[in-house]
KOLNUPA-631867 format. One record per atom (N, C-alpha, C): residue number from 0; residue in one letter; x, y, z. Coordinates in Angstrom, 3 decimals. Atoms other than C-alpha are relative to their C-alpha. Layout:
N
+-----+------+----------+----------+----------+
|  nr | rest |     east |    north |       up |
+-----+------+----------+----------+----------+
| NUM |    A |        X |        Y |        Z |
...
+-----+------+----------+----------+----------+
***
This chain:
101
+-----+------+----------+----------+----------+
|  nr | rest |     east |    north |       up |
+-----+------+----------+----------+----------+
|   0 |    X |    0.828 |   -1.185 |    0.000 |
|   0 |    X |    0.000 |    0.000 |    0.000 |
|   0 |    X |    0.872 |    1.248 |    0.000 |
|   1 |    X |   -0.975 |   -1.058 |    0.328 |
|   1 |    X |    3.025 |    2.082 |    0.238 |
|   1 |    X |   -0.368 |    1.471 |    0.577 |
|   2 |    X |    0.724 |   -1.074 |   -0.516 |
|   2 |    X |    0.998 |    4.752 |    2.764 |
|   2 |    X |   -0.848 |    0.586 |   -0.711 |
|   3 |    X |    0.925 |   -1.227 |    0.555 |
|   3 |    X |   -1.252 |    5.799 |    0.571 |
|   3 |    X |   -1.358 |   -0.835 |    0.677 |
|   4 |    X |    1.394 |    0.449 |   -1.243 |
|   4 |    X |   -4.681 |    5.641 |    2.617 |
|   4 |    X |   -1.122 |   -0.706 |   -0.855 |
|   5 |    X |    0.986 |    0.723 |    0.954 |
|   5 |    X |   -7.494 |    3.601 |    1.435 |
|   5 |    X |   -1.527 |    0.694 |    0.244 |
|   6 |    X |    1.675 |   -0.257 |    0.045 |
|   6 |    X |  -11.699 |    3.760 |    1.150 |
|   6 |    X |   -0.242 |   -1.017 |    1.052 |
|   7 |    X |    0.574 |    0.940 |   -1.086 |
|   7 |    X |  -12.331 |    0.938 |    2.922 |
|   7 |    X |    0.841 |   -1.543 |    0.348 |
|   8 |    X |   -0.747 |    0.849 |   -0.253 |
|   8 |    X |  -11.113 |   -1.935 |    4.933 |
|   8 |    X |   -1.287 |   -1.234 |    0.399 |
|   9 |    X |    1.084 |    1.054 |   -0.562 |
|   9 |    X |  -13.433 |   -5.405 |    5.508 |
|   9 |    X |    0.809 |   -1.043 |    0.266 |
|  10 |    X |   -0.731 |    1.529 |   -0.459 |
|  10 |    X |  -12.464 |   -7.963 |    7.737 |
|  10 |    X |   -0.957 |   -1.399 |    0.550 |
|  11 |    X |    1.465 |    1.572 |   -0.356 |
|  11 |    X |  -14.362 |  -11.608 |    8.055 |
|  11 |    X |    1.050 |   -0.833 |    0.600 |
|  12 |    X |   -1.024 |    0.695 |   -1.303 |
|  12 |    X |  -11.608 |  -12.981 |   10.501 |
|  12 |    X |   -0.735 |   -0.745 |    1.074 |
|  13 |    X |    1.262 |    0.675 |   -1.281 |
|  13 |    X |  -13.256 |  -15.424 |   12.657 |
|  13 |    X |    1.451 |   -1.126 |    0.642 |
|  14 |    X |   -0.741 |    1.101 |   -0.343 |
|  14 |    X |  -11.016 |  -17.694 |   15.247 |
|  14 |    X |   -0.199 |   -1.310 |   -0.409 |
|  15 |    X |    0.203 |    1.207 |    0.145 |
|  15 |    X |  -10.212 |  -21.131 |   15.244 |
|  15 |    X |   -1.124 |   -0.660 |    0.792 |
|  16 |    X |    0.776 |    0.196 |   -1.237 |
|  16 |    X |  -13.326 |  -22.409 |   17.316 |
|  16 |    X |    0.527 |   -0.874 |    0.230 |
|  17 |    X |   -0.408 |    1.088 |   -1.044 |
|  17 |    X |  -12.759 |  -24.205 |   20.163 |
|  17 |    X |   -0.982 |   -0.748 |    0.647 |
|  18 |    X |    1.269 |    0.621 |   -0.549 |
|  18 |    X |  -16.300 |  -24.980 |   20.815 |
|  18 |    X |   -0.405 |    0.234 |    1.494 |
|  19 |    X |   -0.005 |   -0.853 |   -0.777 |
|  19 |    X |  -16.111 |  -22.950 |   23.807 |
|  19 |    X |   -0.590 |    1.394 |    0.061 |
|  20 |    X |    0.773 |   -0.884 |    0.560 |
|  20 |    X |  -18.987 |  -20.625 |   23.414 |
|  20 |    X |    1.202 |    1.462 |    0.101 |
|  21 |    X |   -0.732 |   -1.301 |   -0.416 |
|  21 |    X |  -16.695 |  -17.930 |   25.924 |
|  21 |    X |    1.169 |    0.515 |   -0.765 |
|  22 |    X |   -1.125 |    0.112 |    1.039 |
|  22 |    X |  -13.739 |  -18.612 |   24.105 |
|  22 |    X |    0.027 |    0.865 |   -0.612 |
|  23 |    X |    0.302 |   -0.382 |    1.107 |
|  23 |    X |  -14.965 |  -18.121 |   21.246 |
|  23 |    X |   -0.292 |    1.248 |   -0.317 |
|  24 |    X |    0.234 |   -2.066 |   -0.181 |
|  24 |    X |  -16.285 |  -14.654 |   21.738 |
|  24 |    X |    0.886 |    0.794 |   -0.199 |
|  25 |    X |   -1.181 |   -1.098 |    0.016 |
|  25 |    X |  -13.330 |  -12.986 |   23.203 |
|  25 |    X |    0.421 |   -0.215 |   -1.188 |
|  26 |    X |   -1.409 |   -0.183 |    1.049 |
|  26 |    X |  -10.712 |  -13.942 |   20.257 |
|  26 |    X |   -0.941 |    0.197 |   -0.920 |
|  27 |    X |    0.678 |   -0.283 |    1.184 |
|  27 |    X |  -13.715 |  -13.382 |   17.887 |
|  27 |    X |    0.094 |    2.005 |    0.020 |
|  28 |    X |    0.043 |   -1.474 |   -0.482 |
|  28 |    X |  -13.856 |   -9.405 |   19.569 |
|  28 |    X |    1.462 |    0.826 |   -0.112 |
|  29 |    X |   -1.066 |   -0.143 |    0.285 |
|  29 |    X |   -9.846 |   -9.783 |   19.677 |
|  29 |    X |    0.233 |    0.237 |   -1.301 |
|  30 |    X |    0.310 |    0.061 |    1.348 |
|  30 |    X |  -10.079 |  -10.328 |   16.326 |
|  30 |    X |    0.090 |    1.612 |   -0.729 |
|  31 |    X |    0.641 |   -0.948 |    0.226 |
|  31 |    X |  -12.037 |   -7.633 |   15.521 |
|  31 |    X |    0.497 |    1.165 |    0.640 |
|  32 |    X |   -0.818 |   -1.041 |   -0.454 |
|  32 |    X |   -9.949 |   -5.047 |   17.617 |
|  32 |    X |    1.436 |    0.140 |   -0.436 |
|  33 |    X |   -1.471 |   -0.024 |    0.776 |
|  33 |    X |   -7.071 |   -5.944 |   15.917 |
|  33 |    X |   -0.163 |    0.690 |   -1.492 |
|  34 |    X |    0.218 |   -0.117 |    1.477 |
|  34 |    X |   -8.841 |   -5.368 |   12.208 |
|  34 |    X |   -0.173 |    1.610 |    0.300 |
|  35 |    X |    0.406 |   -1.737 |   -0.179 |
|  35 |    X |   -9.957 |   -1.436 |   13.838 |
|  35 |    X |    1.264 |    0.570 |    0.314 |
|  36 |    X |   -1.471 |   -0.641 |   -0.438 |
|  36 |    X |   -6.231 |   -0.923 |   15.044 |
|  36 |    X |    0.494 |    0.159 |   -1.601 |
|  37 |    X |   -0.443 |    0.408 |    1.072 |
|  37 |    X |   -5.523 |   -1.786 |   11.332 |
|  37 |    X |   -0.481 |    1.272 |   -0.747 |
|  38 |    X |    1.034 |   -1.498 |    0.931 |
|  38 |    X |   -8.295 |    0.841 |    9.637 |
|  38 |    X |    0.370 |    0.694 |    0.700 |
|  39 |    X |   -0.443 |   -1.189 |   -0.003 |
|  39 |    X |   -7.259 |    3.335 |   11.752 |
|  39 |    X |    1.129 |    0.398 |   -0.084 |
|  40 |    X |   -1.569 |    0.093 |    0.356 |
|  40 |    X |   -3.883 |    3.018 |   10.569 |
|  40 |    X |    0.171 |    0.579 |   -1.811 |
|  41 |    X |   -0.357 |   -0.472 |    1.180 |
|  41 |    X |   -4.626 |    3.131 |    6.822 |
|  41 |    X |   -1.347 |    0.464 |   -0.605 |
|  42 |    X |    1.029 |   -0.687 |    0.540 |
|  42 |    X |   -8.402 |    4.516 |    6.263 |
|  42 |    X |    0.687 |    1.463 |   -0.021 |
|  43 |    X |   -0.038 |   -1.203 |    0.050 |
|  43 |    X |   -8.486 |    7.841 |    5.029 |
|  43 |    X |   -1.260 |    0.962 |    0.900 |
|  44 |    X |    0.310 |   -0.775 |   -0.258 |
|  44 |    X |  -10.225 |   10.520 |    6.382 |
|  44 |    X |   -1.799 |   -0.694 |   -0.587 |
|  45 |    X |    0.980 |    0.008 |    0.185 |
|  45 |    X |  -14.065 |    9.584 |    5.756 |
|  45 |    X |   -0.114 |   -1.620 |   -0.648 |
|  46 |    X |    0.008 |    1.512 |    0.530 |
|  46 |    X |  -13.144 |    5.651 |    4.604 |
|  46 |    X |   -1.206 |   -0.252 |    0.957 |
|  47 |    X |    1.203 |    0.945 |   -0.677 |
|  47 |    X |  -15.301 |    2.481 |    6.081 |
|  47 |    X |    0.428 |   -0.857 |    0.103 |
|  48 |    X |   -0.715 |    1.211 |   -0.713 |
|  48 |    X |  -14.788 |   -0.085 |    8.094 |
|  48 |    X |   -1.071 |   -0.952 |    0.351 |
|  49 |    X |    0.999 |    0.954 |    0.036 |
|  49 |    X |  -16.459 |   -3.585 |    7.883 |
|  49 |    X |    0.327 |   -1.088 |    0.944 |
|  50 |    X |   -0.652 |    0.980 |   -0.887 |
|  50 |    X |  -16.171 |   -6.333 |   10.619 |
|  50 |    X |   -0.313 |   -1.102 |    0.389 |
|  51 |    X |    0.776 |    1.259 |   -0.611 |
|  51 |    X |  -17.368 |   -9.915 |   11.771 |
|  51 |    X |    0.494 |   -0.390 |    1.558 |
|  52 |    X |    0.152 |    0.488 |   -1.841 |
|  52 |    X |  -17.988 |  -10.624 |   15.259 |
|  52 |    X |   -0.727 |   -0.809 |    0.509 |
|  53 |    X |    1.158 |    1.198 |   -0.315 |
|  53 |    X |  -19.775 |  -13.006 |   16.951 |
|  53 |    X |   -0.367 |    0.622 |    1.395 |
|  54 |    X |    1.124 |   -1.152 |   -1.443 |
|  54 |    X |  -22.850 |  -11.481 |   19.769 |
|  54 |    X |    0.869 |   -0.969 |    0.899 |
|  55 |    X |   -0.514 |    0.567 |   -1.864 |
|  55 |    X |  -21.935 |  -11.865 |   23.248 |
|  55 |    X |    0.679 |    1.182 |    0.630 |
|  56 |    X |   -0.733 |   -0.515 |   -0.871 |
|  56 |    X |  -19.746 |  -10.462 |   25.866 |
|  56 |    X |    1.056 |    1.048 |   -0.771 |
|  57 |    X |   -1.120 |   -0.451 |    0.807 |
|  57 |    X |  -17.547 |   -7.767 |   24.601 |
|  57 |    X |   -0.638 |    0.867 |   -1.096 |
|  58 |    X |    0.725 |   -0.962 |    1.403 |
|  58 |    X |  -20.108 |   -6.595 |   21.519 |
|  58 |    X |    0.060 |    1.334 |    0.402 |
|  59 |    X |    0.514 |   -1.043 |   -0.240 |
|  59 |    X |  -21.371 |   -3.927 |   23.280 |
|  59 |    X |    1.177 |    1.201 |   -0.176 |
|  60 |    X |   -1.159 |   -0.434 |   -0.291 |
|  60 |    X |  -17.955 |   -2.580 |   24.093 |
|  60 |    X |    0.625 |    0.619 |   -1.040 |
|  61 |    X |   -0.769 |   -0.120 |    1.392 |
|  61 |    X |  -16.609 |   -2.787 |   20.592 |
|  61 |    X |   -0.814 |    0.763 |   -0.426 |
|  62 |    X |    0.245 |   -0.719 |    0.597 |
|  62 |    X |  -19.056 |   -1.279 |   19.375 |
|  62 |    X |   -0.168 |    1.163 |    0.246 |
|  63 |    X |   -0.655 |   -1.460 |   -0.574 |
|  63 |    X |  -18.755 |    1.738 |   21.325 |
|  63 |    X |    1.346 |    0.704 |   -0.159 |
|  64 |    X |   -1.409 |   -0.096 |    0.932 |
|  64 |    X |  -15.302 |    1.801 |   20.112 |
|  64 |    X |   -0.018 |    0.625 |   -1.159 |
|  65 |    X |    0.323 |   -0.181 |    1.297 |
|  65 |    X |  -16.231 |    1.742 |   16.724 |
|  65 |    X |   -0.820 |    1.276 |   -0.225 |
|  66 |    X |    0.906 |   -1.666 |    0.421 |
|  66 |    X |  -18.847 |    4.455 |   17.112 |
|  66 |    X |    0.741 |    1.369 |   -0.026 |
|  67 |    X |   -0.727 |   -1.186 |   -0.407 |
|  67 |    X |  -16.346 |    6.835 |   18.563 |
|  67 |    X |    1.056 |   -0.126 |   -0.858 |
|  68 |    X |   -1.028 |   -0.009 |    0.823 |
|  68 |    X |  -14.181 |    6.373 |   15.621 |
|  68 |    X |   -0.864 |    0.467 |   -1.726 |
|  69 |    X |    0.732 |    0.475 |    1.640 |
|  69 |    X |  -16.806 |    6.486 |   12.420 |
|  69 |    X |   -1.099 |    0.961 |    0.393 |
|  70 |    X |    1.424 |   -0.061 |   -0.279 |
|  70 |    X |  -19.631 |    8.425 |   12.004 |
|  70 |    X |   -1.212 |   -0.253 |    0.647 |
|  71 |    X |    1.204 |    0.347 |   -0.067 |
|  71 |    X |  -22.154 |    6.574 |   11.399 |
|  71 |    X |    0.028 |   -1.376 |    0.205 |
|  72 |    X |   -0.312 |    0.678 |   -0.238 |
|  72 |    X |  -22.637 |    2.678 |   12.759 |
|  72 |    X |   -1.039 |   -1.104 |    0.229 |
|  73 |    X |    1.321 |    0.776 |   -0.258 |
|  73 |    X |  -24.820 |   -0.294 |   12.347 |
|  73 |    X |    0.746 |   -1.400 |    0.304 |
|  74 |    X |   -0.534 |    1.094 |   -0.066 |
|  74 |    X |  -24.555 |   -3.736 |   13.154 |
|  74 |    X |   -1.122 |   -1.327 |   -0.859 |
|  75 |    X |    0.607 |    0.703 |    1.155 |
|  75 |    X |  -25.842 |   -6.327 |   10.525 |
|  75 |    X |   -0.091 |   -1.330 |    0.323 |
|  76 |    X |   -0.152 |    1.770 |    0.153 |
|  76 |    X |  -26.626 |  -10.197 |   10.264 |
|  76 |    X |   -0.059 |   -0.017 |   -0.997 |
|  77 |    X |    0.083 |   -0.252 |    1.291 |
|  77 |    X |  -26.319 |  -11.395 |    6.855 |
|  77 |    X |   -1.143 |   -0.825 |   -0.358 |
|  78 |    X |    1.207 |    0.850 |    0.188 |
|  78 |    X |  -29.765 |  -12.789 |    5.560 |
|  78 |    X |    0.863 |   -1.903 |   -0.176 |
|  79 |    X |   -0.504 |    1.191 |    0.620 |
|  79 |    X |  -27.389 |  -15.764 |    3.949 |
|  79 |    X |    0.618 |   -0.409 |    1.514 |
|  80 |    X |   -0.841 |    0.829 |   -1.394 |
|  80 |    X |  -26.037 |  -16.637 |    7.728 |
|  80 |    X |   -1.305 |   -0.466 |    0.586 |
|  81 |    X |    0.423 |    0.996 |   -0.292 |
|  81 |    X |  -27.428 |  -19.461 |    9.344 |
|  81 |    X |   -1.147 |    1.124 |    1.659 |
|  82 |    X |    0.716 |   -0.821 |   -1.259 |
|  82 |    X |  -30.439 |  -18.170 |   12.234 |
|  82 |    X |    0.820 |   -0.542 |    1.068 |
|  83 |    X |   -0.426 |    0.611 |   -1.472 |
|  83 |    X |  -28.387 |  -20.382 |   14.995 |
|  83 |    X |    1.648 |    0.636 |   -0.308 |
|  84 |    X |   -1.397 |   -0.710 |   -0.150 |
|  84 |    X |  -24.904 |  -18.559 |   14.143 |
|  84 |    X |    0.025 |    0.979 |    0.806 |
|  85 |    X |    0.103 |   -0.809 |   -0.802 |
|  85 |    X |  -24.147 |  -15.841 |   16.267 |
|  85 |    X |    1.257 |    1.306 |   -0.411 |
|  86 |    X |   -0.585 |   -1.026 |    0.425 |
|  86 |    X |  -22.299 |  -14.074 |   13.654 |
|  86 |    X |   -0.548 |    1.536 |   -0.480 |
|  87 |    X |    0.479 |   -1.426 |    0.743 |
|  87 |    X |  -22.760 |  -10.003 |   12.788 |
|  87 |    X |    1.094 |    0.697 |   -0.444 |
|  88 |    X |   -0.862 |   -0.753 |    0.293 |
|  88 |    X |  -21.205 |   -7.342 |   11.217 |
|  88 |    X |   -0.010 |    1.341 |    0.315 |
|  89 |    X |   -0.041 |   -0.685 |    0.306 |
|  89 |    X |  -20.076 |   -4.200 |   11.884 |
|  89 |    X |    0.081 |    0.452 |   -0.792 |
|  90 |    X |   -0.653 |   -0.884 |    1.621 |
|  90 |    X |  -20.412 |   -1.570 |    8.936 |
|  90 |    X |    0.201 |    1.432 |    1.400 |
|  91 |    X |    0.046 |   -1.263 |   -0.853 |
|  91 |    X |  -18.953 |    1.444 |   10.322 |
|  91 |    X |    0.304 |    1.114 |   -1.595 |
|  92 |    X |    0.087 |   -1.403 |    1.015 |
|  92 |    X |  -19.462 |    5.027 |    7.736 |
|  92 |    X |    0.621 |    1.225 |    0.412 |
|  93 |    X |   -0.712 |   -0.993 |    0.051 |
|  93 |    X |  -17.272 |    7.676 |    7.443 |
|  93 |    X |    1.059 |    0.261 |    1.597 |
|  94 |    X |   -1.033 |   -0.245 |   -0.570 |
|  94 |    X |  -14.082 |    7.682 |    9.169 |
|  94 |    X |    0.441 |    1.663 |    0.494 |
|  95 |    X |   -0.238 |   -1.291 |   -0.767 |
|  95 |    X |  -13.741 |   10.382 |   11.972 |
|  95 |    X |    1.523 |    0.684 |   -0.642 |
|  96 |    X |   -1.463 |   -0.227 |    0.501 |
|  96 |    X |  -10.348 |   12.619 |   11.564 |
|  96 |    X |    0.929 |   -0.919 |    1.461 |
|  97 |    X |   -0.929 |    0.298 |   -0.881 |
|  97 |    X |   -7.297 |   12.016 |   13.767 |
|  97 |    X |   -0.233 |   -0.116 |    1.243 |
|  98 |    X |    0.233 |   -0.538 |   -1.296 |
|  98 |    X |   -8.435 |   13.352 |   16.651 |
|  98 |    X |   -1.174 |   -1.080 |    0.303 |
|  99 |    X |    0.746 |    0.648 |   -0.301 |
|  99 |    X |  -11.033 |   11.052 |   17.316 |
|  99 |    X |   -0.157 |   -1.471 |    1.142 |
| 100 |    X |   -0.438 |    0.570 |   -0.659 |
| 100 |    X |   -9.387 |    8.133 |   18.608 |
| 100 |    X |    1.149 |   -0.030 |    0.909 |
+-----+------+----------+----------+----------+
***
């Protein structure tokens, strides 16, 4: 990428499950705090940031994170994901400036 800033970053990073619902959560949220350390590294100024997480412990958190970094901020299921998954996505819209985080 050579610093030049991008539009948008999407990450579908999901751990190895361990079949450990708790587990599973955190490093799914880990995950996912690692992919926002990432966008706010190389989004530009008004980019978007896309994310997979799995509900539980920790959502709430992140996504308070996320809000205070982006605009605007929803959290999605994808019609095509299974009703017993417990995967969603953040979309987060328009990348705050510097100062934000």
């Amino acid at each position: 990428m050579a610093g030049t800033p991008v539009d948008l970053v999407i990450s579908d990073m999901a751990p190895n499950l361990s079949g450990i619902d708790t587990v599973d959560q955190a490093r799914s949220v880990h995950l996912a705090e690692l992919a926002l350390e990432f966008a706010s590294d190389v989004l530009q100024p008004s980019g978007d940031f896309v994310v997979k997480v799995f509900q539980g412990s920790g959502l709430a958190d992140l996504q308070r994170t996320v809000a205070a970094r982006f605009a605007k901020t929803y959290v999605r299921k994808p019609k095509a994901s299974r009703d017993r998954s417990r995967e969603v996505f953040i979309v987060a819209k328009q990348r705050l400036g510097d100062g934000a985080h």
